[in-house]
Biotite code that builds the C-alpha atoms (Angstrom):
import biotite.structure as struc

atoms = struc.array([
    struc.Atom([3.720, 18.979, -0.066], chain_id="A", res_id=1, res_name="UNK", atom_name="CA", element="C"),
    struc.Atom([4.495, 17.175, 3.133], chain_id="A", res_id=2, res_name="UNK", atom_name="CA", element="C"),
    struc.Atom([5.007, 13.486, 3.129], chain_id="A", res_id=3, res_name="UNK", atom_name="CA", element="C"),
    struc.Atom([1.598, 12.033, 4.515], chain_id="A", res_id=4, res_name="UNK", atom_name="CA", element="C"),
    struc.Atom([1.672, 8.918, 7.133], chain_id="A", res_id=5, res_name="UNK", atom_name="CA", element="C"),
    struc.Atom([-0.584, 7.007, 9.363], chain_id="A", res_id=6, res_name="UNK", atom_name="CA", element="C"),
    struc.Atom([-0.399, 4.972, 12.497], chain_id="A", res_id=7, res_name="UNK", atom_name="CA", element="C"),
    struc.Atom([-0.721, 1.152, 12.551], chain_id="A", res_id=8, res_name="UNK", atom_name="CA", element="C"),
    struc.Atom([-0.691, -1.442, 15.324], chain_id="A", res_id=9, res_name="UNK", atom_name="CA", element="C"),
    struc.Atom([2.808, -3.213, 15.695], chain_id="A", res_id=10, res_name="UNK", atom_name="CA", element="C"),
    struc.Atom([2.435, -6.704, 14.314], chain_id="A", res_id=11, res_name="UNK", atom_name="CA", element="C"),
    struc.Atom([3.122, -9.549, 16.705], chain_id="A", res_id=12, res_name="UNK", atom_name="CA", element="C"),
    struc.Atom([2.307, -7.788, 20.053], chain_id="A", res_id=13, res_name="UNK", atom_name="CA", element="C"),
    struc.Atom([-0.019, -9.907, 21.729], chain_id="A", res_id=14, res_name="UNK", atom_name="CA", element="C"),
    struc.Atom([-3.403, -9.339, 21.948], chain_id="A", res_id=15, res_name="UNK", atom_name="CA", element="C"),
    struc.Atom([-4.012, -9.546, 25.852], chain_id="A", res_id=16, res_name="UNK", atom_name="CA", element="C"),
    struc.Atom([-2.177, -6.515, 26.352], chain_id="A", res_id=17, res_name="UNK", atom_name="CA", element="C"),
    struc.Atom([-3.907, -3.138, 27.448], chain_id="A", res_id=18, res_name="UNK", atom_name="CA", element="C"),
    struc.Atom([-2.735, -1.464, 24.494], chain_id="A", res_id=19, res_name="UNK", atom_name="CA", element="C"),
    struc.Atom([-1.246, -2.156, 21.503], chain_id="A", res_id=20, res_name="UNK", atom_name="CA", element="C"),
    struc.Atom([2.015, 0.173, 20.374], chain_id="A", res_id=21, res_name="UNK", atom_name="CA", element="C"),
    struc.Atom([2.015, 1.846, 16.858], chain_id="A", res_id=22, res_name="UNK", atom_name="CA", element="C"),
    struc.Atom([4.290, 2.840, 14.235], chain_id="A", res_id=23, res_name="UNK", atom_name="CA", element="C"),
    struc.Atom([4.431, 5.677, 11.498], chain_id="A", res_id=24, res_name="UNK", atom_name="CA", element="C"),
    struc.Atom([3.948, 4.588, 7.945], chain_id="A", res_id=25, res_name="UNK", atom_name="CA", element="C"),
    struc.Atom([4.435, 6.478, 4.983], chain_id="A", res_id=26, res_name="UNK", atom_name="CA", element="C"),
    struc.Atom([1.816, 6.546, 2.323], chain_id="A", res_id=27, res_name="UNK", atom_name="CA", element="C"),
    struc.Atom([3.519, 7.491, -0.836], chain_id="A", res_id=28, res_name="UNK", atom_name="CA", element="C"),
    struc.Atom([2.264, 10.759, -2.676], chain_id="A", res_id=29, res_name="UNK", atom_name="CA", element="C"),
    struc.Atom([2.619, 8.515, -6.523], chain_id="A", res_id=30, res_name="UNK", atom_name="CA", element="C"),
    struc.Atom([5.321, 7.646, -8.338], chain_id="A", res_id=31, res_name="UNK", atom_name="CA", element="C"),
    struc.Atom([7.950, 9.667, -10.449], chain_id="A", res_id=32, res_name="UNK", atom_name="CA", element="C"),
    struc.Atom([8.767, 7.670, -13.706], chain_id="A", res_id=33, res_name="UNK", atom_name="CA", element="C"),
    struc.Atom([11.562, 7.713, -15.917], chain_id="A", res_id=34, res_name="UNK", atom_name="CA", element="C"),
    struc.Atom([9.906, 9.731, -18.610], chain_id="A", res_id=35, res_name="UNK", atom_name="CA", element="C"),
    struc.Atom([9.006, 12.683, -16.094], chain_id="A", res_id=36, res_name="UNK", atom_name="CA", element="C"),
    struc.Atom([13.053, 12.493, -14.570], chain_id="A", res_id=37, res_name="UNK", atom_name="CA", element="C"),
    struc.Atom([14.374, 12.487, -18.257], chain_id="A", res_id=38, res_name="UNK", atom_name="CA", element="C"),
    struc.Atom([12.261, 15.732, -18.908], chain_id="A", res_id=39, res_name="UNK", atom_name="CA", element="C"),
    struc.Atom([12.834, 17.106, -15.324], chain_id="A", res_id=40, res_name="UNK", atom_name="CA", element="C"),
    struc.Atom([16.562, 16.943, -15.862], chain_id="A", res_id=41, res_name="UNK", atom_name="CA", element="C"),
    struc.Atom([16.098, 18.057, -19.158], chain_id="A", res_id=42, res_name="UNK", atom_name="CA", element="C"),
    struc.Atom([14.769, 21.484, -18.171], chain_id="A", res_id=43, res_name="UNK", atom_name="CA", element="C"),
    struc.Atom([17.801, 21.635, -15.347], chain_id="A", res_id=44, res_name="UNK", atom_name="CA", element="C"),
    struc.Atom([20.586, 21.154, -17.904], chain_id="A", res_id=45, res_name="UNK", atom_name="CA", element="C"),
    struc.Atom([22.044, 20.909, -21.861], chain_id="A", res_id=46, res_name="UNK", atom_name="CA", element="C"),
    struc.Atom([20.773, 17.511, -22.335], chain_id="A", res_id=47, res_name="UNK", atom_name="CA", element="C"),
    struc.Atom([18.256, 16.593, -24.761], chain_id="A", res_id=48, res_name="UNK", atom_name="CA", element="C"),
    struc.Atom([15.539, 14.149, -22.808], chain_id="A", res_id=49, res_name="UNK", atom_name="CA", element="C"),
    struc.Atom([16.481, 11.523, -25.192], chain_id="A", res_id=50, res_name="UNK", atom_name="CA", element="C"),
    struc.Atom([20.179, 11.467, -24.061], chain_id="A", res_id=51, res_name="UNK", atom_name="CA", element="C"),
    struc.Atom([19.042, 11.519, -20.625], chain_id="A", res_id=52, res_name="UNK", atom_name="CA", element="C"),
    struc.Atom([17.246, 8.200, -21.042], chain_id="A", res_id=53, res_name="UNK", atom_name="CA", element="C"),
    struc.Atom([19.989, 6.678, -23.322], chain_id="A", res_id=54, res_name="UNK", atom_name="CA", element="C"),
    struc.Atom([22.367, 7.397, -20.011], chain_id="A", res_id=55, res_name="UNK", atom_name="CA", element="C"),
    struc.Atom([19.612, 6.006, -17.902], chain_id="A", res_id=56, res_name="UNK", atom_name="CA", element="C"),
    struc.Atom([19.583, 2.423, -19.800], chain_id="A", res_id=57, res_name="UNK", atom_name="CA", element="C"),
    struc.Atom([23.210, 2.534, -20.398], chain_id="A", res_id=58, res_name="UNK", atom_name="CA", element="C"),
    struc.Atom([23.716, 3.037, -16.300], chain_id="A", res_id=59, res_name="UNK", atom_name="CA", element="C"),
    struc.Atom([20.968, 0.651, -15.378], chain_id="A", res_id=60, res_name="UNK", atom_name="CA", element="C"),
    struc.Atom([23.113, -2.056, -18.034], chain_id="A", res_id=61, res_name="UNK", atom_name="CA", element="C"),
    struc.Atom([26.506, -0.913, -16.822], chain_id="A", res_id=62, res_name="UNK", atom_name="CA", element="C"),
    struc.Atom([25.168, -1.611, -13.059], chain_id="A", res_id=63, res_name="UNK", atom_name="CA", element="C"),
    struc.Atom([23.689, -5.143, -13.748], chain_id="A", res_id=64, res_name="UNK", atom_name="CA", element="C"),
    struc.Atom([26.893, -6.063, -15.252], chain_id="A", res_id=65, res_name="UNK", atom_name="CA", element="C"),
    struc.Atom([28.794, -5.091, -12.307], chain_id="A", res_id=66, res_name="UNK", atom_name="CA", element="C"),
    struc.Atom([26.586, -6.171, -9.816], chain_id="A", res_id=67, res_name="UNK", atom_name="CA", element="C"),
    struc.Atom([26.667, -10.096, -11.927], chain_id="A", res_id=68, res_name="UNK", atom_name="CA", element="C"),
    struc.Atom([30.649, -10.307, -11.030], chain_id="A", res_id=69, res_name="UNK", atom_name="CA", element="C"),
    struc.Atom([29.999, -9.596, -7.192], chain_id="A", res_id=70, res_name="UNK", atom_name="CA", element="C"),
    struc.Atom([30.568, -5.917, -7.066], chain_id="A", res_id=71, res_name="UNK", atom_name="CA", element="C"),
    struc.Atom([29.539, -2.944, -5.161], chain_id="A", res_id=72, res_name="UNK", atom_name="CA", element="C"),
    struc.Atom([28.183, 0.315, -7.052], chain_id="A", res_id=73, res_name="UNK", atom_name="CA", element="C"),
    struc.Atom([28.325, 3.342, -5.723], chain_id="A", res_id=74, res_name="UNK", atom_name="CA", element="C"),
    struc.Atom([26.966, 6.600, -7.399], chain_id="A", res_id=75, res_name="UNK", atom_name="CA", element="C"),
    struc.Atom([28.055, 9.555, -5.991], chain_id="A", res_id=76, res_name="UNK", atom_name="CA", element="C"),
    struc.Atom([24.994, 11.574, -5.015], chain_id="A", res_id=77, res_name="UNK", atom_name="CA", element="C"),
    struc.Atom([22.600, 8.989, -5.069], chain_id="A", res_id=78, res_name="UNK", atom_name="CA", element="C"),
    struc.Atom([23.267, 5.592, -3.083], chain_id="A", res_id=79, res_name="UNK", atom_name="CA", element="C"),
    struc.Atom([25.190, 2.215, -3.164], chain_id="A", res_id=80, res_name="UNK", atom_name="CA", element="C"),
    struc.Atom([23.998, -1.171, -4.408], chain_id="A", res_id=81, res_name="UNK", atom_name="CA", element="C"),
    struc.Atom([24.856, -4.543, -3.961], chain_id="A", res_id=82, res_name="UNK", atom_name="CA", element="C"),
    struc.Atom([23.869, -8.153, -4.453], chain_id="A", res_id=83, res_name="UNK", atom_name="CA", element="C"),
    struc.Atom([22.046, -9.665, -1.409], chain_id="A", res_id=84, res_name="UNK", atom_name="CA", element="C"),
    struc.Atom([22.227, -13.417, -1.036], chain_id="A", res_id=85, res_name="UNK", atom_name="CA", element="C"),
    struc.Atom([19.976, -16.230, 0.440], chain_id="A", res_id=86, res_name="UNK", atom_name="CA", element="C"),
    struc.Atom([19.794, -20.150, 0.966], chain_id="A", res_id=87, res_name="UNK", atom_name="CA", element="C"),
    struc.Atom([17.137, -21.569, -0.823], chain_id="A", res_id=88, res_name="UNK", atom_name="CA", element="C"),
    struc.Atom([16.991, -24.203, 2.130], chain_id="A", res_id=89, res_name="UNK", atom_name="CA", element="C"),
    struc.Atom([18.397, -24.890, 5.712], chain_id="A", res_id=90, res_name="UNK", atom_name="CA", element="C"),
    struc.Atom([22.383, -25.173, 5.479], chain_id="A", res_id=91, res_name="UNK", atom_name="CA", element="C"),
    struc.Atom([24.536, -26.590, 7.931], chain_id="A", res_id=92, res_name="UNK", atom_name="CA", element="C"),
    struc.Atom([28.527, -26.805, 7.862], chain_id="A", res_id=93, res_name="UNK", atom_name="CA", element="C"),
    struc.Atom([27.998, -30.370, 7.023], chain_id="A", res_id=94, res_name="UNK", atom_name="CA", element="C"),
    struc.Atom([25.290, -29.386, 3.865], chain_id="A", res_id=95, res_name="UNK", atom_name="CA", element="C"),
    struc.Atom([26.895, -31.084, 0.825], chain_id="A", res_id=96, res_name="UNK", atom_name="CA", element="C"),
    struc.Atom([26.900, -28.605, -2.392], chain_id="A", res_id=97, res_name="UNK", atom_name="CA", element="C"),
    struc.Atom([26.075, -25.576, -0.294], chain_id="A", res_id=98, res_name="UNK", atom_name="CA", element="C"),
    struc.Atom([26.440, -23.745, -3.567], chain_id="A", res_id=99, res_name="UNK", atom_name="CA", element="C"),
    struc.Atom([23.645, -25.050, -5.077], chain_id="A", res_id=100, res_name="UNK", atom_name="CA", element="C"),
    struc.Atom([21.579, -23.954, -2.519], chain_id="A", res_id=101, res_name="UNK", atom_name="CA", element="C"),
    struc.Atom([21.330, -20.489, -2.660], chain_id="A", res_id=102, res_name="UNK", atom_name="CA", element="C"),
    struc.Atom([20.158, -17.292, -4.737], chain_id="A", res_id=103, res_name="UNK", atom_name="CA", element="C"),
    struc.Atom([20.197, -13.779, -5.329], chain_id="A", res_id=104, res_name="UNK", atom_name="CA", element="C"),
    struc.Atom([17.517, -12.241, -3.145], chain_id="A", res_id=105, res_name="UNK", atom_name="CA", element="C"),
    struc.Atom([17.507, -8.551, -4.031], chain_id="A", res_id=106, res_name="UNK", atom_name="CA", element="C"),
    struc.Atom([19.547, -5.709, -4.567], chain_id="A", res_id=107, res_name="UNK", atom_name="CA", element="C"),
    struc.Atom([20.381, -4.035, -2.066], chain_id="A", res_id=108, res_name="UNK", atom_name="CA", element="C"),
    struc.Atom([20.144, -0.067, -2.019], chain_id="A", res_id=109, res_name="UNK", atom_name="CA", element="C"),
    struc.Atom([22.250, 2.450, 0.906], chain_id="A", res_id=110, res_name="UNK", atom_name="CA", element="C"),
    struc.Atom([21.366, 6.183, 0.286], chain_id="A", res_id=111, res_name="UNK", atom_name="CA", element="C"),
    struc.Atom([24.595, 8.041, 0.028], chain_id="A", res_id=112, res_name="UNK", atom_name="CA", element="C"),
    struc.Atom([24.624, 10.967, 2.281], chain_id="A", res_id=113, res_name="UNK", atom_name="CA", element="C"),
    struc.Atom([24.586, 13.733, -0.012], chain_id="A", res_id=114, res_name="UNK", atom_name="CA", element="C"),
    struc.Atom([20.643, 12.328, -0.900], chain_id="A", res_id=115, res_name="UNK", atom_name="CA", element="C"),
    struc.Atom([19.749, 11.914, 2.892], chain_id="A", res_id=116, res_name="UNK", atom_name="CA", element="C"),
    struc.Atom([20.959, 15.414, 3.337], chain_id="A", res_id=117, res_name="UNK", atom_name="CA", element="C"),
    struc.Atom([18.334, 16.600, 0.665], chain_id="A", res_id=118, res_name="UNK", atom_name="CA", element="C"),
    struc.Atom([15.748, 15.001, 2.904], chain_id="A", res_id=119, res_name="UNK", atom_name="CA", element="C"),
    struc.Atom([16.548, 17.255, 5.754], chain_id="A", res_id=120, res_name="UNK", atom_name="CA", element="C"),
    struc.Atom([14.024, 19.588, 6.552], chain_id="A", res_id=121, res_name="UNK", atom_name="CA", element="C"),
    struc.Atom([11.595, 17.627, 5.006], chain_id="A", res_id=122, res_name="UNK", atom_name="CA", element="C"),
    struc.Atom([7.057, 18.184, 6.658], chain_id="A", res_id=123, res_name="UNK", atom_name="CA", element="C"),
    struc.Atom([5.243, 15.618, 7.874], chain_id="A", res_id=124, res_name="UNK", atom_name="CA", element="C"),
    struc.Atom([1.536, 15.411, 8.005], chain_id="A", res_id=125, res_name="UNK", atom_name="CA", element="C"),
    struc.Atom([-0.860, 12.717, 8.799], chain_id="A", res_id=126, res_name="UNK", atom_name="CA", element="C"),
    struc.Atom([-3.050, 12.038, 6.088], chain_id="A", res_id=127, res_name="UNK", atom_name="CA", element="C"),
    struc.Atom([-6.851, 13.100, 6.588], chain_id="A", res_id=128, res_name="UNK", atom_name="CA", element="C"),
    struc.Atom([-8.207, 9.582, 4.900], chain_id="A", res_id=129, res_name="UNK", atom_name="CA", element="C"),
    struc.Atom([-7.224, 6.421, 6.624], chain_id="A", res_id=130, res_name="UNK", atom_name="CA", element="C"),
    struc.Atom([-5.546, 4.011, 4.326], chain_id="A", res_id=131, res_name="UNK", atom_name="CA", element="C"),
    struc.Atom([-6.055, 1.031, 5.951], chain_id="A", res_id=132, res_name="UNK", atom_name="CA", element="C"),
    struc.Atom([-9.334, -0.459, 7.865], chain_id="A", res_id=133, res_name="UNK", atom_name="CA", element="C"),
    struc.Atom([-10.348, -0.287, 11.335], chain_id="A", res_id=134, res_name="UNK", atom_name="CA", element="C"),
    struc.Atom([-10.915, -3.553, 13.368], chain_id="A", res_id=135, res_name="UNK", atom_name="CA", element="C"),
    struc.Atom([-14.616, -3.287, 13.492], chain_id="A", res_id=136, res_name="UNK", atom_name="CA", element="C"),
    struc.Atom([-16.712, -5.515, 14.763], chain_id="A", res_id=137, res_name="UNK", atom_name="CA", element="C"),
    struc.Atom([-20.058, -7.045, 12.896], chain_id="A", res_id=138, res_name="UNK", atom_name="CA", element="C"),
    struc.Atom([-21.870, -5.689, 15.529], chain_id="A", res_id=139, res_name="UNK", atom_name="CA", element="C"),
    struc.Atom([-20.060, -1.769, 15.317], chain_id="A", res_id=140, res_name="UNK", atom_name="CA", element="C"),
    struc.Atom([-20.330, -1.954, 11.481], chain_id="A", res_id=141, res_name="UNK", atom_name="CA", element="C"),
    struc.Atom([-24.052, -2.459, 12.154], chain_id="A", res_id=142, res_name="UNK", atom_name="CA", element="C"),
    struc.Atom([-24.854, 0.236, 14.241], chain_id="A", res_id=143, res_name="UNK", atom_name="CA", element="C"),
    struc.Atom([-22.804, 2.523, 11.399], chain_id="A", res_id=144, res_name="UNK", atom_name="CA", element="C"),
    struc.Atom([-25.406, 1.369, 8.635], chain_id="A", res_id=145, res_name="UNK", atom_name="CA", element="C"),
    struc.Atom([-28.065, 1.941, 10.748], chain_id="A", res_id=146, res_name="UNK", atom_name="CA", element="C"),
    struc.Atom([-26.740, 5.569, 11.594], chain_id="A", res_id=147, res_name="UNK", atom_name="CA", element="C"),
    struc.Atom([-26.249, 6.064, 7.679], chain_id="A", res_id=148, res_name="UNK", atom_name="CA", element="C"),
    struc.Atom([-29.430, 4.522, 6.390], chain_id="A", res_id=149, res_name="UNK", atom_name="CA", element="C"),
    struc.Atom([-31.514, 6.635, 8.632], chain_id="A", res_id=150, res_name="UNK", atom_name="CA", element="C"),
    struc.Atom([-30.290, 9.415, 6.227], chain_id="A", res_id=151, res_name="UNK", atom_name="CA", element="C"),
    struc.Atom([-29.719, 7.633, 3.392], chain_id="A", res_id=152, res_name="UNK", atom_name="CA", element="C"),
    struc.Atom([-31.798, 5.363, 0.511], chain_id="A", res_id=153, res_name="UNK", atom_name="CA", element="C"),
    struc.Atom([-28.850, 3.882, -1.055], chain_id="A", res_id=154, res_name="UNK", atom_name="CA", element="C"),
    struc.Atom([-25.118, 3.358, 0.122], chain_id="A", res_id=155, res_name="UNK", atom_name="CA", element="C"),
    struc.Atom([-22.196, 2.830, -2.989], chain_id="A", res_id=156, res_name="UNK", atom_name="CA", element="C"),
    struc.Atom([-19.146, 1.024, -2.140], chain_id="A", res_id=157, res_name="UNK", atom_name="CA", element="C"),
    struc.Atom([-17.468, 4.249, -1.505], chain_id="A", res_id=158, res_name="UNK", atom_name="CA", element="C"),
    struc.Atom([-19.628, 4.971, 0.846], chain_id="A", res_id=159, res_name="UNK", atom_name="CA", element="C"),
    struc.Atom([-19.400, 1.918, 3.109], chain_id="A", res_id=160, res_name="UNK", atom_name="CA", element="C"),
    struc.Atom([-15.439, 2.773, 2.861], chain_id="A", res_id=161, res_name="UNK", atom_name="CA", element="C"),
    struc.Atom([-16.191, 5.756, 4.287], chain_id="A", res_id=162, res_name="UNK", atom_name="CA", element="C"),
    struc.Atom([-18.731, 4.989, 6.915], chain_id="A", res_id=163, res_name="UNK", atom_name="CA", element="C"),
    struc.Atom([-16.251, 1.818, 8.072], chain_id="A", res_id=164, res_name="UNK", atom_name="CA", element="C"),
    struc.Atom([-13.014, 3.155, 7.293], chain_id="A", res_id=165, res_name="UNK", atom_name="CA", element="C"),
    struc.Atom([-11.912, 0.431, 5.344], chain_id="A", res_id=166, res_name="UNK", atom_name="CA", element="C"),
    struc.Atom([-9.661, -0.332, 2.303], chain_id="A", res_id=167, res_name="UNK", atom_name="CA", element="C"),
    struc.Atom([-11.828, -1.626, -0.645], chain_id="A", res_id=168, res_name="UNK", atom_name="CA", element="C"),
    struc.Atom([-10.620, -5.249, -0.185], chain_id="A", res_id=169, res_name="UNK", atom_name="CA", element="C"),
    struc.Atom([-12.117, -5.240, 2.633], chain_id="A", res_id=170, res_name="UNK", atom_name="CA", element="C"),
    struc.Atom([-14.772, -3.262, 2.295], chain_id="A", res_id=171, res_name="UNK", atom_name="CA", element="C"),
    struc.Atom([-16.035, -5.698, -0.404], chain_id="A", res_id=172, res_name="UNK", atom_name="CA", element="C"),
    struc.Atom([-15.509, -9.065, 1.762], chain_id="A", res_id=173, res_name="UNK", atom_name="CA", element="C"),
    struc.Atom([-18.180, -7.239, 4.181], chain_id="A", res_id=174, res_name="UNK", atom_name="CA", element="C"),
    struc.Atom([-20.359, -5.999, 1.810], chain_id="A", res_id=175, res_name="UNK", atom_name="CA", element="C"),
    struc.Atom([-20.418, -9.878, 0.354], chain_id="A", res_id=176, res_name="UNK", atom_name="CA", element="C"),
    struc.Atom([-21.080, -10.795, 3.919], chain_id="A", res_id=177, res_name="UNK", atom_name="CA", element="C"),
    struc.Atom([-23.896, -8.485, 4.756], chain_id="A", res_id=178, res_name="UNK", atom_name="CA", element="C"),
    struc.Atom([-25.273, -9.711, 1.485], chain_id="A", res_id=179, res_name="UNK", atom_name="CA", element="C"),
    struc.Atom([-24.788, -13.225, 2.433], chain_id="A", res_id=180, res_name="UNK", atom_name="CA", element="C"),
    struc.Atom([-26.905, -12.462, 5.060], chain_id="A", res_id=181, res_name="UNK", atom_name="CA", element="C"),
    struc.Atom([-29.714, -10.905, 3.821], chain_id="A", res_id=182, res_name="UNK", atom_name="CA", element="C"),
    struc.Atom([-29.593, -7.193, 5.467], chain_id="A", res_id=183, res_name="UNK", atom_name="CA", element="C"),
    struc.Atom([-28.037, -5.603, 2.313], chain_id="A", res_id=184, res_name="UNK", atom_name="CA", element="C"),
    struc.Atom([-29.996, -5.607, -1.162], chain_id="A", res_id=185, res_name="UNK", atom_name="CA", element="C"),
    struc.Atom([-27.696, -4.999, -4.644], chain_id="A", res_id=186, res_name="UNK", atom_name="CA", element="C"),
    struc.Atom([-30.451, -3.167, -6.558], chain_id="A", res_id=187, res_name="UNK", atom_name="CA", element="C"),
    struc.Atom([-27.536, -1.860, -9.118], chain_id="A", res_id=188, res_name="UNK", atom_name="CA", element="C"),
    struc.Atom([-25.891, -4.266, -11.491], chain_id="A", res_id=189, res_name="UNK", atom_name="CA", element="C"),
    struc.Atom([-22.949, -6.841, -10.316], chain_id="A", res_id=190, res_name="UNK", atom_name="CA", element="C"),
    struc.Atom([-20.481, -4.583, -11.529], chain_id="A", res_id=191, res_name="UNK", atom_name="CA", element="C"),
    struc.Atom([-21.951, -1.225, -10.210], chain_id="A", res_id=192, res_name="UNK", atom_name="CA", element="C"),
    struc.Atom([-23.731, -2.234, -7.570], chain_id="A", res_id=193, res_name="UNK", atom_name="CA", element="C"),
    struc.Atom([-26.169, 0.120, -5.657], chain_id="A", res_id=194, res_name="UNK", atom_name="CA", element="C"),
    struc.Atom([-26.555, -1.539, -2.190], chain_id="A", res_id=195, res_name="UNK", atom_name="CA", element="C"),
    struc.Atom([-30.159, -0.740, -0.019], chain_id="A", res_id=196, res_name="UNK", atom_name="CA", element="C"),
    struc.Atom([-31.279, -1.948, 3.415], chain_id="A", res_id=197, res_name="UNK", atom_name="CA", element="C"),
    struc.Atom([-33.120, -5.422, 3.134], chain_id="A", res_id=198, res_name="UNK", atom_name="CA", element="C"),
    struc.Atom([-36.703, -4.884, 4.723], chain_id="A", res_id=199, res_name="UNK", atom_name="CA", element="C"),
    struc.Atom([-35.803, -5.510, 8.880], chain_id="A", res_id=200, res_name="UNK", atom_name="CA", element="C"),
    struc.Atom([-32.615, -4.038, 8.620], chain_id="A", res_id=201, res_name="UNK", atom_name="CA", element="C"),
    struc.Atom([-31.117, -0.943, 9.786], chain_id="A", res_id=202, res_name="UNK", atom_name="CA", element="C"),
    struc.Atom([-34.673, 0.617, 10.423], chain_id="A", res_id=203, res_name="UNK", atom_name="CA", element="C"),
    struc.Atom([-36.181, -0.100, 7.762], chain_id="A", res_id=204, res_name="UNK", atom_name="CA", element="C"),
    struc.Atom([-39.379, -1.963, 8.054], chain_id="A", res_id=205, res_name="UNK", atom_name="CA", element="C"),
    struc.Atom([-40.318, -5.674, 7.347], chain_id="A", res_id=206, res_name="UNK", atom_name="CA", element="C"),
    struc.Atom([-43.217, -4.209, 5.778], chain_id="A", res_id=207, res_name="UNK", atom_name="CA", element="C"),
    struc.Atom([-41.164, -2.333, 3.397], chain_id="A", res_id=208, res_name="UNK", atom_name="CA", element="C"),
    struc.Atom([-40.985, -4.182, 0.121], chain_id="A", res_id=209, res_name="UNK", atom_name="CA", element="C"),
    struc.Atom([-37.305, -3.001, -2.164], chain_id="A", res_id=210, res_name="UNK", atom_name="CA", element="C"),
    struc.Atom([-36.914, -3.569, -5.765], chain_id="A", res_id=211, res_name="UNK", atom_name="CA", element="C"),
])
């Protein structure tokens, strides 16, 4: 499978320009856990699963304790990590107790480049569902209901997602909104709603009485 992405608008660009610039972003096809590695390199080798995930705990301790005294650790294959550092506060040559004014921030991670050489080769594809919303206006979101509802009774969440390509977060706050307003009806229950056209709204008419 080819590792799916999408375009989004550069933040901070300002907004008077012609056109904003975008930039690739990855949308992650799930998540491997340990449980599915331990059996994966189970089936690859002579290990049992459970000594594979007694060597994952014991690395994952043996790299905490070496990362506490300041050190770098590098596993051949796989990447490099280190401590990352940051003041808690603005410090100045003249800060008194400057060492009481910092943390640990992360951990910081460098592939090694045996693993970035296993990504060679590797597809692309941009993802047929958008991921994130599109700046539509209340005005443009209107003109999609009325579109839909001219072919439709009732609209689920889902389906405003889909008409508005939007996330659900937002596709909620506008569906709250429209309700707000009186030109959406919840004829469902508050936790599975079934939204309709309120009578005057996206062709349907004021003489039309909904449930």
């Amino acid at each position: 499978m080819a590792i799916l992405y999408d375009w989004y608008e550069n933040p901070g660009e300002s907004d008077d320009s012609e056109e904003k610039g975008l930039h690739p972003r990855i949308f992650l096809n799930g998540k491997v856990g340990t449980d599915k590695l331990c059996r994966m390199i189970h089936g690859r080798s002579s290990l049992s699963v459970g000594d594979v995930k007694n060597a994952f705990e014991m690395l994952a301790q043996i790299c905490g304790e070496e990362l506490r005294e300041g050190r770098e650790v590098h596993i051949e294959g796989l990447g490099y990590f280190a401590p990352i550092l940051r003041s808690t506060q603005k410090v100045t040559r003249s800060t008194k107790n400057k060492s009481s004014k910092m943390e640990l921030k992360t951990i910081g991670f460098r592939p090694d480049a045996r693993l970035r050489g296993e990504l060679r080769g590797a597809k692309v594809s941009r993802s047929k569902y958008a991921r994130h919303s599109e700046s539509l206006s209340a005005v443009e979101i209107d003109r999609r209901l009325k579109e839909y509802f001219a072919n439709h009774d009732v609209m689920l969440r889902y389906d405003f997602q889909e008409v508005c390509c939007m996330t659900r977060t937002t596709a909620n706050r506008h569906l709250r909104r429209l309700l707000e307003e009186g030109k959406l009806k919840n004829i469902g229950k508050r936790m599975q709603p079934i939204y309709v056209a309120a009578a005057g709204y996206y062709g349907v008419s004021c003489d039309v009485l909904r449930r």
